[in-house]
C-alpha positions, 0 to 999 in steps of 0.5 A: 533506479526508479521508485514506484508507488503501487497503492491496492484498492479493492471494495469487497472488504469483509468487515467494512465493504467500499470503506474507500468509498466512505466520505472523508473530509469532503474526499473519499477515503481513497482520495484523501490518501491520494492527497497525502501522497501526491508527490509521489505519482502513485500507481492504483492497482484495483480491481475492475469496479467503476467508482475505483475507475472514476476516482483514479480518473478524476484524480489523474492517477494511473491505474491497472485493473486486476485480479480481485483475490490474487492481489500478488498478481495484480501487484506484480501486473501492476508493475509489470505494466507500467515498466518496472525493473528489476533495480527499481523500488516498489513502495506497497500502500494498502487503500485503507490508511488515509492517514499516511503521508510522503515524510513517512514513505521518504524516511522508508526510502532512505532507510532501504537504501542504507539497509543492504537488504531487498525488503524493509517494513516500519512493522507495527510488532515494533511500535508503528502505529497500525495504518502508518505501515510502510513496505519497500521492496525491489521489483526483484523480489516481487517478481520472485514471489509471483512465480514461486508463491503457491498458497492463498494467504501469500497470494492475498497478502502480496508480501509472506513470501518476500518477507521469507525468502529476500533478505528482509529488515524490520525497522522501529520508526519513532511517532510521537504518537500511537494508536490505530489509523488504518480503517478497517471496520464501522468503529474505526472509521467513525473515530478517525473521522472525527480527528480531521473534523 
């Protein structure tokens, strides 16, 4: 069994476009992550746009380029094209939560090797604080969800329909702190960086 780290980027966000473009301690946004999770070889799954290209160039880390609104397909190709099987694990990371680091990502690994179950998330409905969110996974079940998911919202959200159908746990992981860290507006990444100045 092999683990694969897929993180999805894109630069159409809504309420904060290129916010993985944003300059963050000298890196971007998306480089900053990257830092935080060096260790675990990450994959990009991003869509085809050239600053996306160049920071996964620049940084030596593999990428696919796909669909920009079915990000289950472009999760499931990712996959797909760089080996995945069926016993393997993926480990989902959205782009726009720098502040997630490998200690986090380990402690998810080991908790879905000893949950007996195909899907497990540190769920923020459980105290994790927004943007430490984690979601592990067998290649198994994604490769379900990409043939038989067939509304938009699963479509774009890569995990409704494993979360329904795969036999998912919810876990309650302890911080010593609380709050939100995932950047998803102006307001958010204004204050999240002034926590690493």
């Amino acid at each position: 069994m092999e683990i694969f780290t897929i993180i999805q980027a894109r630069l159409n966000s809504t309420r904060l476009p290129k916010k993985v473009l944003l300059p963050f301690k000298r890196k971007t946004v998306l480089e900053f992550l990257l830092g935080n999770l060096k260790e675990l070889n990450p994959i990009l799954a991003i869509t085809n746009e050239k600053e996306l290209i160049e920071i996964a160039q620049r940084n030596n880390v593999r990428y696919f380029i796909g669909s920009e609104e079915n990000v289950l397909e472009r999760f499931y190709l990712t996959a797909k094209n760089f080996g995945v099987k069926d016993d393997d694990l993926i480990v989902r990371i959205c782009s726009d939560s720098p502040f997630l680091n490998e200690k986090i990502v380990f402690d998810m690994i080991e908790e879905y090797k000893n949950c007996n179950c195909n899907y497990i998330m540190n769920t923020t409905e459980l105290g994790t604080p927004k943007g430490l969110n984690v979601e592990v996974f067998s290649f198994e079940c994604l490769e379900k969800a990409y043939f038989n998911c067939k509304d938009d919202f699963c479509k774009e959200h890569v995990t409704p329909w494993i979360k329904e159908n795969c036999n998912s746990k919810f876990v309650y992981k302890k911080f010593d702190f609380s709050g939100d860290f995932t950047i998803d507006t102006k307001e958010d990444y204004e204050r999240l960086k002034k926590v690493i100045l």
